[in-house]
N, C-alpha and C positions, 0 to 999 in steps of 0.2 A: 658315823652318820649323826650319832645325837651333836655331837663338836660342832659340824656343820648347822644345822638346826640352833646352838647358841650362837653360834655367830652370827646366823641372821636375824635373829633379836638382839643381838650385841649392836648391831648397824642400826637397828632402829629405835633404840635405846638411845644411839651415842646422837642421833636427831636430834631425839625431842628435849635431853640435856640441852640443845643449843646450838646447834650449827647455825653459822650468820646468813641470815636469807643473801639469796642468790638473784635477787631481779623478780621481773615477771614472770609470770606464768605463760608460757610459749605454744600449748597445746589449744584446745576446743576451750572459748568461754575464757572469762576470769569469775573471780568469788564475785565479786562487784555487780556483773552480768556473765550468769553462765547460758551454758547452751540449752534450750528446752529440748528435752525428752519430747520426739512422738511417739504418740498413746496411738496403740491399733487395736484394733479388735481383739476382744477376750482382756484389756484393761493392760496390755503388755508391751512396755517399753523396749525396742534392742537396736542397738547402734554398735557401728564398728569404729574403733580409731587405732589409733599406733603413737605408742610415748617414742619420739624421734631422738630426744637426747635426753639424758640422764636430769638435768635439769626443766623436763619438759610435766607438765601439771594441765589435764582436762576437767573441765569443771561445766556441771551437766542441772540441770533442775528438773522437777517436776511436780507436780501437785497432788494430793490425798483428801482423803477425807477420814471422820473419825469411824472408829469400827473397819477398815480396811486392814490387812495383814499384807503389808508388802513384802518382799523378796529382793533383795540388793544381787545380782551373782553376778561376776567373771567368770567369761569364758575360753580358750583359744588362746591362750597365751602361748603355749606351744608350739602354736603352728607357725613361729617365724624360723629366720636362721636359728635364733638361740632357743631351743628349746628348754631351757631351764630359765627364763625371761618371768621373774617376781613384780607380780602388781599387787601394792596394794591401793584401798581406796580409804575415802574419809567422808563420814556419815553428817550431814548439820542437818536435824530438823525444825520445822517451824518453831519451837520455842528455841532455838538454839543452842542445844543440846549435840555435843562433839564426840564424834566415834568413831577411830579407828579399827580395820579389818582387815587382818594378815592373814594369809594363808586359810585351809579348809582343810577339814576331816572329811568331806563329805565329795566323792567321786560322783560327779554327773556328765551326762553324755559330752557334754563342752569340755568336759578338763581331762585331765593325763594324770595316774595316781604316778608319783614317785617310787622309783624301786629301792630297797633298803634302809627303810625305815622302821621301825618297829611298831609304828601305826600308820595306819593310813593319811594320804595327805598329800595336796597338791599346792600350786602357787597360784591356784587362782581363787580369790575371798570370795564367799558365799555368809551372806547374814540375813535375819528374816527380823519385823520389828513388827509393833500394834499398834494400829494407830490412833491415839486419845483425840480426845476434844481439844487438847492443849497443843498435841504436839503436829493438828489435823493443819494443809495448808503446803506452804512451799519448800521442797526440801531440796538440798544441794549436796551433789556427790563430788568428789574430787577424786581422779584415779591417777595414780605415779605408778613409777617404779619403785621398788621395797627400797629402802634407805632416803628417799627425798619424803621428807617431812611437810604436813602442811597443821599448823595449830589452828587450836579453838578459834580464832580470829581469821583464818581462810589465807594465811599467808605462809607460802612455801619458804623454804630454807632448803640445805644439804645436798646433796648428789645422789642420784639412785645408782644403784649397781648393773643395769641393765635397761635394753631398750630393745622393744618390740612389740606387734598386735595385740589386740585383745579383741574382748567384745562384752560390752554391759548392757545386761538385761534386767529391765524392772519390772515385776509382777504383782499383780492384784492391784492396780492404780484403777482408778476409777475409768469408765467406758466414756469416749467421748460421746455426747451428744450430736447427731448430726443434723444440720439445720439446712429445713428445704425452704427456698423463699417460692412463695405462691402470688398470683395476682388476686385484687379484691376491687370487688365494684359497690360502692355507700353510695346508697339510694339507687339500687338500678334500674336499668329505663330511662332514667331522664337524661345521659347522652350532655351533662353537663355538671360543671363543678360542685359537688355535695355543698347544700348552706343548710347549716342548721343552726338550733337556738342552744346551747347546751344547758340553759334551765328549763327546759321544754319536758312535761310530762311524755312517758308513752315510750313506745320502741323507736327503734331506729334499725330498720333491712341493711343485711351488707352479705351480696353474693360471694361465695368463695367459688371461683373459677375455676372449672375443670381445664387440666391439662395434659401432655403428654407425659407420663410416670406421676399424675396425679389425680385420684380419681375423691374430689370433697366428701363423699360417704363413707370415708375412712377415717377422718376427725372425727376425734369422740366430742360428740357434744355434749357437755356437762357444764355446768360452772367452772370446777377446777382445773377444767382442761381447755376448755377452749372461752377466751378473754377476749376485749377490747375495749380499746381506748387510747387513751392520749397515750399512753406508752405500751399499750398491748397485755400490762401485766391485772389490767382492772375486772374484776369478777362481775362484769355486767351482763353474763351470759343467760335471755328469756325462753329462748328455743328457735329447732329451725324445724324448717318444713319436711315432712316425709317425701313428698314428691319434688324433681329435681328437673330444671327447665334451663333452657340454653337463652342468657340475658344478654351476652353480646353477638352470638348469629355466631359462632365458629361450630359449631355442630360438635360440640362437647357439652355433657350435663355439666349445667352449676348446683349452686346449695348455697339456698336462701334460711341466712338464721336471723334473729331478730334479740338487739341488745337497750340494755335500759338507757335511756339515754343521758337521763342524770347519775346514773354510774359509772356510764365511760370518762367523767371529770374532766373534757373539754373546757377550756379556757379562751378568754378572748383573744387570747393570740395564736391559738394552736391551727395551723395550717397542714396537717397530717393525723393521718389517725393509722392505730394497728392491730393485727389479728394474729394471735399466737395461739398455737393449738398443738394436740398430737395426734400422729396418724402412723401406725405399724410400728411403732419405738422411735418415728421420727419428730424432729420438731419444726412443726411447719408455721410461718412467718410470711400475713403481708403486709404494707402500706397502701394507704391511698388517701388523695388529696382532699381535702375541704375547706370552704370558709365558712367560720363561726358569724351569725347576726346575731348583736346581742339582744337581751328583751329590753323593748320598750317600755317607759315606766307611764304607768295611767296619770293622767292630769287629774 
């Protein structure tokens, strides 16, 4: 058994010596443009595919941050016809930094240990990495079959010695944010298009509209949470009101807050304005129209 075990680093040995690339990459994605990883709850990427032919290379991305401990694994390679079907994968992170990952010591629910080995040990790669400041950002996996090669440079060569399922799971990736868009009424009541001056001392009203799965008393009103302006990101936040009144007649409470108005940094051409906020870990988003008059200058 150990003979077996060199020769499959013999195969992936005699790779990276040099075998003459083989064409494209025929699987999910190329290096160029791979596939995005979806991110689902709990920050956990898992997708299934199947290397079709020995020459076949999937090529997957997704994004980190620093201080994140991600988790690279393969799982279910076993479960096709060939149950002895070798994946490995190839690590590029943001600073572009190359890493291949053969095989695992490490039995989890996904894999099948090998029998007669003198240590434990499956064909499916499991790696775990930190994620720096440097290395924080977009990273690219690539998954074969054990013997197809892919270099520093994201370009396959070689033939893999098998083909079959998998399934790659990536853990600890950052939680998406999910963004709820809301409606907003600037200057409510007046039942006509917001004109303001944007060098105008003083606040400026803008109801956030109650709706069906959203109820405005759930935006946290603070400065750093809840903004607007010409791009929604402006810290013009003065306060709103404790009591909540229904501004357009659908017999839903709104929430009247009140923003500076030379902080929202409206321009004379700015025909929209926005309200970005949070409410229960979500991130709620609205637009609404206006024209800018500018000031008049005294004779």
């Amino acid at each position: 058994m150990k003979t077996q075990l060199t020769i499959r680093r013999t195969i992936l040995a005699m790779a990276i010596a040099g075998l003459a690339a083989s064409g494209s990459a025929l699987g999910a994605g190329t290096f160029g443009v791979p596939e995005p990883l979806p991110v689902g709850d709990g920050g956990v990427a898992t997708i299934t595919g199947t290397i079709g032919t020995t020459t076949a290379v999937d090529f997957y991305s997704f994004t980190t941050k620093a201080g994140n401990e991600i988790t690279i694994d393969i799982d279910g390679s076993h479960l096709g016809t060939n149950p002895q079907h070798d994946v490995i994968v190839y690590v590029f992170d943001a600073a572009g930094t190359w890493t291949p990952v053969n095989d695992s010591t490490t039995v989890d629910p996904g894999s099948q240990q090998l029998e007669g080995f003198p240590i434990v040990y499956t064909l499916d790669p499991s790696v775990t990495f930190g994620v720096t400041t440097a290395t924080a950002g977009t990273w690219i996996v690539a998954v074969a079959s054990n013997g197809r090669f892919v270099n520093s440079s994201g370009t396959p060569s070689g033939f893999g010695d098998s083909t079959g399922p998998y399934t790659l799971i990536v853990s600890g990736l950052p939680v998406p944010v999910t963004m709820q868009p809301i409606d907003i009424d600037i200057k409510p009541g007046s039942n006509e298009l917001s004109v303001l001056n944007p060098k105008s001392k003083g606040v400026l009203p803008v109801a956030l509209l109650g709706a069906e799965g959203f109820n405005p008393f759930d935006v946290e009103a603070n400065v750093e949470n809840l903004r607007f302006g010409k791009t929604g990101d402006e810290k013009s936040f003065v306060r709103c009101l404790k009591d909540g009144r229904d501004v357009n007649g659908d017999g839903k409470v709104d929430r009247i807050c009140h923003f500076d108005n030379e902080k929202a940094e409206f321009i004379k051409t700015s025909t929209t304005a926005k309200v970005k906020g949070k409410a229960k870990g979500k991130t709620v988003q609205g637009t609404g129209f206006l024209k800018v008059v500018p000031q008049k200058h005294k004779d």
